[in-house]
C-alpha positions as CSV (number, residue, x, y, z in Angstrom):
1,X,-12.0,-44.9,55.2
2,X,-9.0,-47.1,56.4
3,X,-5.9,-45.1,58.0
4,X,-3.6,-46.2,54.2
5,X,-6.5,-43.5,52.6
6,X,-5.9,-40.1,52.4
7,X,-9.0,-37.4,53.0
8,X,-10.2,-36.1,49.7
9,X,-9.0,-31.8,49.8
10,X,-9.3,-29.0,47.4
11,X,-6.4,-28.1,45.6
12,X,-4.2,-25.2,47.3
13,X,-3.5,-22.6,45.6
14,X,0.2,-23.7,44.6
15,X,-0.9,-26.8,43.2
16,X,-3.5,-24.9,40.8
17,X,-1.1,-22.7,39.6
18,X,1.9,-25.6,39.1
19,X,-1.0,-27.6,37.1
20,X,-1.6,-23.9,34.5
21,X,2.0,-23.5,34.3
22,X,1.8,-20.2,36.1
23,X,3.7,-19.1,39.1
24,X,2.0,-19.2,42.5
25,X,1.2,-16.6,45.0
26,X,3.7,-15.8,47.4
27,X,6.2,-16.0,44.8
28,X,9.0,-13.4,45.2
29,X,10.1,-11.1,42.2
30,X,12.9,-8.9,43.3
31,X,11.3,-6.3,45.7
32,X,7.6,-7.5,44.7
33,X,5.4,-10.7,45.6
34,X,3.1,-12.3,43.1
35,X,-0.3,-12.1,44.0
36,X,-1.8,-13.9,41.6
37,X,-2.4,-14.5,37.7
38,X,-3.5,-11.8,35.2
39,X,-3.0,-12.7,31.6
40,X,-0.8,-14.6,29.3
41,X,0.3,-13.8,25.9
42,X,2.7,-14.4,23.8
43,X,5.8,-16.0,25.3
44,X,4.7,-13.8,28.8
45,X,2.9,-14.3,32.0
46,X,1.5,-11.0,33.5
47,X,0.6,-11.3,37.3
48,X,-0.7,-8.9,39.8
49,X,2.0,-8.3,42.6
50,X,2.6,-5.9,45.2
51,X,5.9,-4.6,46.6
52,X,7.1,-6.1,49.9
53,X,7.5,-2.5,52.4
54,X,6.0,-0.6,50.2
55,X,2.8,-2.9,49.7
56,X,2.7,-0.4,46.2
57,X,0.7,-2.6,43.4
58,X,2.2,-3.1,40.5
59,X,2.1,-6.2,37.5
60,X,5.4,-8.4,36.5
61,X,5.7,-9.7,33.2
62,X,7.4,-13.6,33.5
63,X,9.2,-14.9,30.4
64,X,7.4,-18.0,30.5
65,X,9.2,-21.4,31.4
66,X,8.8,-22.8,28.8
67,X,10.6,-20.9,25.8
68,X,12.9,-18.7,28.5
69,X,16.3,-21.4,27.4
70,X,15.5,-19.4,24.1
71,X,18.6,-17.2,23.1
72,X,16.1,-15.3,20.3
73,X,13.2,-15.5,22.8
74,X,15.0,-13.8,25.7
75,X,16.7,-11.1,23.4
76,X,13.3,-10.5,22.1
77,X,12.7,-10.1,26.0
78,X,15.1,-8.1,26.4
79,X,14.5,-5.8,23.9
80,X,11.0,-4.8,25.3
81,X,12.7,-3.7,28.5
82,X,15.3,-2.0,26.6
83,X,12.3,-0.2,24.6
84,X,9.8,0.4,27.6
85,X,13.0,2.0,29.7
86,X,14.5,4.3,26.8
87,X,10.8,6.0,26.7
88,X,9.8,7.8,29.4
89,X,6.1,9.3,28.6
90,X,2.8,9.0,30.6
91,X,1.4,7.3,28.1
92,X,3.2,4.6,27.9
93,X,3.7,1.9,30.4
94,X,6.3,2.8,33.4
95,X,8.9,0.0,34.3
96,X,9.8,-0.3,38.3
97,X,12.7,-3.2,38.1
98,X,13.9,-5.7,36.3
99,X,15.2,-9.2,37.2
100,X,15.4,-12.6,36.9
101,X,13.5,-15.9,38.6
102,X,16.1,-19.2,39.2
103,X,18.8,-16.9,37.6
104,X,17.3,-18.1,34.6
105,X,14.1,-16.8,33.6
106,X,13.6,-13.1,33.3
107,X,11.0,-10.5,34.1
108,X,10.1,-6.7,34.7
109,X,7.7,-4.9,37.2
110,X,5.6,-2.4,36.0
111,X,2.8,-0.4,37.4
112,X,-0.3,-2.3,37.4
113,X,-3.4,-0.9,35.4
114,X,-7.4,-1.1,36.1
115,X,-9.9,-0.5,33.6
116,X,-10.3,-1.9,29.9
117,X,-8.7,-2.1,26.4
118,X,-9.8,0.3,23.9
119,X,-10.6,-3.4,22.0
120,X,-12.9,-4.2,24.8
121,X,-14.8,-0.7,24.6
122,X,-15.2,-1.1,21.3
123,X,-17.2,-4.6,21.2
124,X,-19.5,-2.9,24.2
125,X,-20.4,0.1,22.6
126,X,-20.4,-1.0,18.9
127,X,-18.7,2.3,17.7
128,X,-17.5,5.0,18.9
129,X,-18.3,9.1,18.5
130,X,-16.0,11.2,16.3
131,X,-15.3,13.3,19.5
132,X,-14.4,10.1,21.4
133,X,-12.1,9.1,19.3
134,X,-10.1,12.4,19.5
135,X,-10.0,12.3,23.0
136,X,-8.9,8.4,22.7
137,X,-6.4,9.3,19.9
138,X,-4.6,12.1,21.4
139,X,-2.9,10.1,24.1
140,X,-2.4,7.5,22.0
141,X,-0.5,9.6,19.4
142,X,1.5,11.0,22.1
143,X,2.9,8.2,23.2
144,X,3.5,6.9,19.8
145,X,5.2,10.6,19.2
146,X,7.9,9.9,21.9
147,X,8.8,6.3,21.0
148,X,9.1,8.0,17.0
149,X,11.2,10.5,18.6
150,X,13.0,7.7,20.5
151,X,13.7,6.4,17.3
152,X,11.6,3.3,17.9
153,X,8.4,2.0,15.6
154,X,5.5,0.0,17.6
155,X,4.8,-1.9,14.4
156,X,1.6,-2.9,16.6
157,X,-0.9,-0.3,17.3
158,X,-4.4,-1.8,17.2
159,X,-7.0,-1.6,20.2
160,X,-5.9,-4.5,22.5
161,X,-3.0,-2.6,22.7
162,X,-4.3,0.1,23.9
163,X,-5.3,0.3,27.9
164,X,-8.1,3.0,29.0
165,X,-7.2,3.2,32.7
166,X,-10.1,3.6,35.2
167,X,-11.0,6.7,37.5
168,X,-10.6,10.5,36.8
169,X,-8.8,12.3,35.1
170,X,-8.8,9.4,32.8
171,X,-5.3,8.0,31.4
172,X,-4.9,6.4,28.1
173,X,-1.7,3.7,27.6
174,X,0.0,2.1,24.9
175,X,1.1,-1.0,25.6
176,X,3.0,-4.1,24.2
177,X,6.3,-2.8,22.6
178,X,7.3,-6.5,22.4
179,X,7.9,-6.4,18.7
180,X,8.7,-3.0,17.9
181,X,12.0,-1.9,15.7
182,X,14.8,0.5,16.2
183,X,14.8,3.1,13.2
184,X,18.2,2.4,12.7
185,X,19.4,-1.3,14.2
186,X,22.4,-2.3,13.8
187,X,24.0,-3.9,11.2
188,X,23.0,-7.6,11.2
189,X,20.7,-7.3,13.9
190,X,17.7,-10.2,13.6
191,X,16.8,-9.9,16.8
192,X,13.4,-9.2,15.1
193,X,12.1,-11.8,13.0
194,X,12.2,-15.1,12.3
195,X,13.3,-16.2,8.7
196,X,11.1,-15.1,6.0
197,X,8.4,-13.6,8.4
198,X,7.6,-10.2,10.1
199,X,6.0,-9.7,12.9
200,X,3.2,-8.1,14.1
201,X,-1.4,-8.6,13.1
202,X,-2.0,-8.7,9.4
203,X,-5.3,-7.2,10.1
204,X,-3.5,-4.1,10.5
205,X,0.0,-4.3,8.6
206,X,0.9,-2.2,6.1
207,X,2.2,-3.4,2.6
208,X,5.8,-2.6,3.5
209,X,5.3,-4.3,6.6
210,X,3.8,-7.4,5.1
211,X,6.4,-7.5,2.3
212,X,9.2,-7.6,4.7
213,X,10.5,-4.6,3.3
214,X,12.7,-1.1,4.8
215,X,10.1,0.1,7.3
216,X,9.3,3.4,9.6
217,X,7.2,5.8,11.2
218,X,4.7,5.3,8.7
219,X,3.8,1.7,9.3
220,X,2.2,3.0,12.8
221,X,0.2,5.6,11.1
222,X,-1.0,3.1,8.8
223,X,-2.1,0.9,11.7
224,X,-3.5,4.5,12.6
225,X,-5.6,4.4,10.4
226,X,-7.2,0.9,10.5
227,X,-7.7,1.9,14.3
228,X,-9.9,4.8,13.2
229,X,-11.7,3.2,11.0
230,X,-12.3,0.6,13.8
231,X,-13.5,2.9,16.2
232,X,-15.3,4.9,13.4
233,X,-17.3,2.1,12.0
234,X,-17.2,-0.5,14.5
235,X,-15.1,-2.7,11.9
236,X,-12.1,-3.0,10.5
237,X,-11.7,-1.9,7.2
238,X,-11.0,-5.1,5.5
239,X,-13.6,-7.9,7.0
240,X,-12.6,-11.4,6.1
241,X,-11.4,-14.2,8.1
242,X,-9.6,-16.0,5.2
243,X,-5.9,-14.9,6.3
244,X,-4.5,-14.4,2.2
245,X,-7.5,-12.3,1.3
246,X,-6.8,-10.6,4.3
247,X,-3.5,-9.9,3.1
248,X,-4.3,-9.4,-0.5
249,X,-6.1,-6.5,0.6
250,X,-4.0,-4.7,2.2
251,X,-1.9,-4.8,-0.5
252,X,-4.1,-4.0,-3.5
253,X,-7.4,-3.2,-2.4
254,X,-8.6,0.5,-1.5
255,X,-10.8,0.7,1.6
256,X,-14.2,2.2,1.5
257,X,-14.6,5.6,3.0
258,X,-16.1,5.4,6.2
259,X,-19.1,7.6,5.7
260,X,-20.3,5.8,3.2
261,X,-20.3,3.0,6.3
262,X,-22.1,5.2,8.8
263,X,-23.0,9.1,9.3
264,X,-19.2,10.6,9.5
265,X,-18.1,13.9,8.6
266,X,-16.5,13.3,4.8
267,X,-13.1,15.2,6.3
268,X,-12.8,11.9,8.6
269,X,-13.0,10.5,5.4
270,X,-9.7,12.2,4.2
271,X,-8.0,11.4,7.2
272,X,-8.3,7.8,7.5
273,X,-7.7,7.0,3.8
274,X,-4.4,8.6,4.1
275,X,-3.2,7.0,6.8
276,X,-3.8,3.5,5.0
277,X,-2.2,4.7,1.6
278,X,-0.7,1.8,0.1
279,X,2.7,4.2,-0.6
280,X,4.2,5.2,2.5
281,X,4.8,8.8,1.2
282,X,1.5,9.3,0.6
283,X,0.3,8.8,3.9
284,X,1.2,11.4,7.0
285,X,4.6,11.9,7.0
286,X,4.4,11.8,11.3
287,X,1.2,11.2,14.0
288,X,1.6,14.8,14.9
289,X,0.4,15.7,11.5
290,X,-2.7,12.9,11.4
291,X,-3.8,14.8,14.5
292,X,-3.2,18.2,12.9
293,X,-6.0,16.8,10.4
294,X,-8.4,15.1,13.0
295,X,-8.7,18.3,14.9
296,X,-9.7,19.7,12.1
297,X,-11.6,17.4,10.9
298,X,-13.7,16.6,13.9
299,X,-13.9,20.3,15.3
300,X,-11.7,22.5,13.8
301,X,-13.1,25.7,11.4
302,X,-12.6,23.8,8.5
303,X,-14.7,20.5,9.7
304,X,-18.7,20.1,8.0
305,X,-20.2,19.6,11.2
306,X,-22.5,22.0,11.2
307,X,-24.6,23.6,14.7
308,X,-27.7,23.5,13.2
309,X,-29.0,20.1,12.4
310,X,-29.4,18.8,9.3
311,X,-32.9,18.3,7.2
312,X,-35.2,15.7,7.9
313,X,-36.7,13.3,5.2
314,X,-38.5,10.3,5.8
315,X,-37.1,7.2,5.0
316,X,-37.5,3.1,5.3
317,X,-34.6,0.9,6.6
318,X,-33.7,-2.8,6.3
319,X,-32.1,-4.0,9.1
320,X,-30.0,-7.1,10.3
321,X,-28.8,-7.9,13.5
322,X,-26.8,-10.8,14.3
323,X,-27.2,-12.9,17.5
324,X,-25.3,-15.5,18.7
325,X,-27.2,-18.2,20.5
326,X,-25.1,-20.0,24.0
327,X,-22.2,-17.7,24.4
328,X,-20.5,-14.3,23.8
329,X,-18.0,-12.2,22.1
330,X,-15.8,-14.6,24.4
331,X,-16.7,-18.0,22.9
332,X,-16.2,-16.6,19.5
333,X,-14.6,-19.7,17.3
334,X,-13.4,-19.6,13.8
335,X,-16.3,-21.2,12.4
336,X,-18.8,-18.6,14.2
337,X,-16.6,-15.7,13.0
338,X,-16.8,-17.3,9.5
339,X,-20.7,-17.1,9.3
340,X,-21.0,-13.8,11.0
341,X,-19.2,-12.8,8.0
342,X,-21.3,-14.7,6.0
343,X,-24.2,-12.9,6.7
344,X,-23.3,-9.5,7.3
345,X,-21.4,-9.7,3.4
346,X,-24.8,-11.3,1.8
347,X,-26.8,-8.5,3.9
348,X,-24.2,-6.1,2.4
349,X,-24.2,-6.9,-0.9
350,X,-28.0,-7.3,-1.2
351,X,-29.0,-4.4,0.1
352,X,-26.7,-2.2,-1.8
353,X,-27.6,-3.6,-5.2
354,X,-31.5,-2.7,-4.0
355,X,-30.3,0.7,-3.6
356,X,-30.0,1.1,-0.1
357,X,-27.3,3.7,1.5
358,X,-25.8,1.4,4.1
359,X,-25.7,3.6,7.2
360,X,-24.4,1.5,9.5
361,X,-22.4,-1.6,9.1
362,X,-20.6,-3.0,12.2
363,X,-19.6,-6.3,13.8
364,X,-22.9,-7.4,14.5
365,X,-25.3,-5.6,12.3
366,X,-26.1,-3.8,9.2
367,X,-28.6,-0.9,8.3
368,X,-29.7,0.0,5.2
369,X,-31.6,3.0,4.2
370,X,-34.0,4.6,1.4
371,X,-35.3,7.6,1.0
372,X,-39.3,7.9,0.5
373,X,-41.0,10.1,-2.1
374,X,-43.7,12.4,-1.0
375,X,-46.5,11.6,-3.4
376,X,-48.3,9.3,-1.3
377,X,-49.0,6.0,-3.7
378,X,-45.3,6.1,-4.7
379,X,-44.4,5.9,-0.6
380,X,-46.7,2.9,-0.2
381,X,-45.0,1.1,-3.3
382,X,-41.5,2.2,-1.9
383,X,-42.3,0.6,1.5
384,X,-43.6,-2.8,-0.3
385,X,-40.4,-2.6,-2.0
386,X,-38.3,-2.4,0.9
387,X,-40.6,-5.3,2.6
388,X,-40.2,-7.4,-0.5
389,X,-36.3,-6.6,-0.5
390,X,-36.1,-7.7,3.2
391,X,-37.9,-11.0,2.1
392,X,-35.2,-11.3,0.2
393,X,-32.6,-11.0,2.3
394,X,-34.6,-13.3,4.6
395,X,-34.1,-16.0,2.2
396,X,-30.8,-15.4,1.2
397,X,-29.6,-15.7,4.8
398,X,-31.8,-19.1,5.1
399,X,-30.0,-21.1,2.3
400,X,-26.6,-19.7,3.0
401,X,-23.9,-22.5,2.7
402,X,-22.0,-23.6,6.4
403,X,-24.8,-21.4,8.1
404,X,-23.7,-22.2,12.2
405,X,-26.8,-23.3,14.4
406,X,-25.7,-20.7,16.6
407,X,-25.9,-17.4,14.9
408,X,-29.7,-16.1,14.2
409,X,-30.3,-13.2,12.4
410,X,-33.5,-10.6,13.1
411,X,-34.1,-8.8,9.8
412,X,-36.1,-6.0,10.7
413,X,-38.2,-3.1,8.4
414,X,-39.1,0.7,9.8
415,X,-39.7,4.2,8.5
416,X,-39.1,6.7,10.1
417,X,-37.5,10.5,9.8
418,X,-33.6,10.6,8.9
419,X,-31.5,14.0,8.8
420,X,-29.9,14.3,5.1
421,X,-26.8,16.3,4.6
422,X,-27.1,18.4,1.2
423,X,-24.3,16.8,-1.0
424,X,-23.3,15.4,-4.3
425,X,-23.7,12.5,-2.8
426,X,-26.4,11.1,-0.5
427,X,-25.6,11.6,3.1
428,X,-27.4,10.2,6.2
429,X,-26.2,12.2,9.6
430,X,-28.8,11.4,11.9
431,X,-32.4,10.9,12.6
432,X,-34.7,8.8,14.4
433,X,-34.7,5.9,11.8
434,X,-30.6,5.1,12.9
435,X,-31.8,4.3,16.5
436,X,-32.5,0.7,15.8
437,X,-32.3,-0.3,19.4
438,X,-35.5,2.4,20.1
439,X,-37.3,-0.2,17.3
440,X,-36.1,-3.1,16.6
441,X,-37.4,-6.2,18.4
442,X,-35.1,-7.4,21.8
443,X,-35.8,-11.0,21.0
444,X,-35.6,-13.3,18.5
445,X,-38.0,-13.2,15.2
446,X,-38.6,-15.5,13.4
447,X,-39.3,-14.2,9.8
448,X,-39.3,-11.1,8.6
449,X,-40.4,-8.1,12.1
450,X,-42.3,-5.1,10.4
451,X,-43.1,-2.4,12.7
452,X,-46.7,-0.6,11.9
453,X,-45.0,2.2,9.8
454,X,-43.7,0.1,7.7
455,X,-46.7,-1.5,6.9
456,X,-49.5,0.9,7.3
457,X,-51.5,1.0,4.5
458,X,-50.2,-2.0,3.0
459,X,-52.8,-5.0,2.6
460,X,-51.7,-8.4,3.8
461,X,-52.0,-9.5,0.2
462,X,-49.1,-7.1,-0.7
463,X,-46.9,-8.0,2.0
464,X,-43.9,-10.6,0.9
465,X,-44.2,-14.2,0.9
466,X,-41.7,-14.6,4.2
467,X,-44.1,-14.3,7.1
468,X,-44.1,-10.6,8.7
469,X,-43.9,-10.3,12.2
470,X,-46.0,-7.2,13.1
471,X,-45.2,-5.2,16.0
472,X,-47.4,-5.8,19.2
473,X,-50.1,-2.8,19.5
């Protein structure tokens, strides 16, 4: 190395964060000091900071560089502070200063949160326990109660917006009023929108809200709804990743109730279904009365959840399991959403025209179940069936169009015991035969996987062409 040549160093941390566009650490924010990066979204920068006597944590939200010489950016800004300081409830986020970087670019401190989003809770534990989802709604409700009574609308409640703080007692936030609507703005206000376009996730938006037309209160219970179903089912109500068939829906299409999904009290049923009436009178008329009807629903004297368990039947299921091969929920593309999809529509569809009750559809995963009749021949031919059905769904997944080399699908067979609930209509609340992770194989199979239930009794003659993969004795 001659004296001209510099020594090779790592990057400090200021260079690092000038090369991301972010702020370094060290980097003053009225009373508080950036500590470092947390998240970016939107036209924001969230970083971890700490006040300078005090050395209190808290998080500052930076209008990012590069949009802050945006008169409608910063009034959009603007109007979050103006939202998050005008409602002062536990549940919602708590504002410490505002301010403004190079007189120039604004930003606001706020108290910094530890844990996870409800969104994140949701893709760990697939779905989520009626009583659960009270406990996660209440809070939730009442902080959506005091921006109502505030006279402001969210217009965004789905569960990345919603922050489950670590340690006990445990606090629920709302968060992200960034595009939510006075009830009455005044006239000529557009502070809102861009031409032509509303804000906020289609996934979740109710007709009015996706028309562009008058909105209030009721477009959060609507999004209220879609959250429960969410955390019900472990989907969203509408599943497709085509963004005008997602939006057709919304606006013509009724959703399924969710027990006919999984094992739900049918009074859930009631609940959710209002909330995502497409006419806005028909839904709650506030999120005081939705919860009136959850109570109920989930534990009140008028709910159908009985003490005693339900009868037990035996029963065969069908079940598919999606994996996805080199990566996580993280590393989930458009074309990997697309054939997860795929596959958990054709498993759907098949299975339901074979006269399966679906029991359990989620993200990932989809159960079907049939009852078996007690005369002992007629069982055997029932369990052949439901072999010879998987088969079927084997194949169907194998020549579906687009498949993604990285998405494998386990289709799996069992019978087992399942609680029925006496009804009209068949109803599956429980029972060994639901806990698929107790059966179901933790690896890859290749094939159709059998366990020795399924199959006992049956010669190999009679099994289905697709190769069954037996158990291990």
């Amino acid at each position: 190395m001659t004296e001209d040549e510099e020594e090779t160093r790592p990057f400090s941390d200021f260079e690092r964060s000038a090369s991301r566009g972010e702020l370094p650490p060290g980097t003053p924010a009225g009373e508080y000091i950036l500590e470092g990066f947390i998240a970016r979204g939107g036209c924001g920068v969230v970083y971890a900071a700490r006040h300078t006597r005090s050395g209190k944590p808290a998080a500052v939200k930076v209008l990012s560089e590069a949009v802050a010489h945006s008169r409608r950016v910063v009034e959009r800004f603007a109007r979050e502070i103006e939202v998050l300081r005008s409602i002062s409830h536990p549940n919602i986020v708590e504002i410490y200063e505002v301010g403004e970087l190079n007189d120039y670019q604004p930003f606001y401190v706020m108290e910094r949160l530890e844990g996870q989003t409800l969104d994140a809770l949701i893709r760990a534990e697939t779905r989520l326990a009626p009583r659960e989802v009270l406990a996660l709604m209440e809070p939730v409700c009442a902080a959506l109660t005091a921006a109502h009574t505030a006279g402001i609308i969210h217009r965004d409640v789905k569960a990345s917006n919603i922050f489950i703080c670590s340690g006990v007692p445990r606090t629920v936030k709302l968060l992200d009023f960034g595009i939510a609507k006075m009830m009455a703005p005044e006239e000529g206000s557009t502070w809102l929108t861009t031409a032509g376009r509303m804000p906020g996730t289609p996934s979740i938006m109710a007709p009015e809200q996706i028309l562009g037309g008058p909105i209030d209160a009721r477009v959060d219970v609507y999004a209220l709804g879609v959250l429960l179903h969410r955390m019900l089912v472990g989907r969203l109500p509408f599943h497709t990743h085509d963004m005008d068939e997602m939006v057709r829906k919304h606006l013509e299409e009724a959703p399924l109730p969710p027990s006919l999904r999984v094992p739900l009290p049918i009074e859930l049923d009631a609940a959710v279904l209002r909330c995502m009436e497409k006419r806005r009178e028909r839904r709650f008329g506030s999120v005081d009365e939705l919860m009136r009807a959850l109570r109920e629903a989930i534990g009140g004297p008028s709910s159908s959840v009985r003490s005693g368990p339900d009868p037990t039947q035996s029963a065969v299921a069908v079940y598919l399991e999606v994996r996805m091969r080199g990566g996580g929920v993280d590393d989930l593309d458009d074309a990997l959403a697309a054939d997860i999809g795929q596959v958990l529509d054709i498993g759907e569809s098949q299975l339901a025209r074979a006269g399966f009750t679906l029991a359990s559809i989620t993200g990932n995963e989809v159960l079907g179940v049939r009852l078996l009749p007690t005369d002992a021949d007629e069982e055997r031919r029932a369990r052949r069936a439901a072999l010879a059905t998987a088969a079927e769904v084997h194949e169907a997944l194998a020549r579906r169009a687009d498949a993604d080399a990285r998405v494998h699908v386990n289709v799996c067979v069992h019978a087992d015991e399942v609680q029925v609930r006496p009804a009209l209509q068949l109803e599956i609340t429980g029972g060994a035969l639901l806990c698929a992770g107790l059966w179901a194989p933790g690896a890859e199979v290749q094939g159709v996987f059998a366990t020795p239930s399924a199959t006992a009794g049956l010669l190999a003659e009679e099994l289905p062409e697709v190769r069954v993969a037996r158990a291990r004795p």
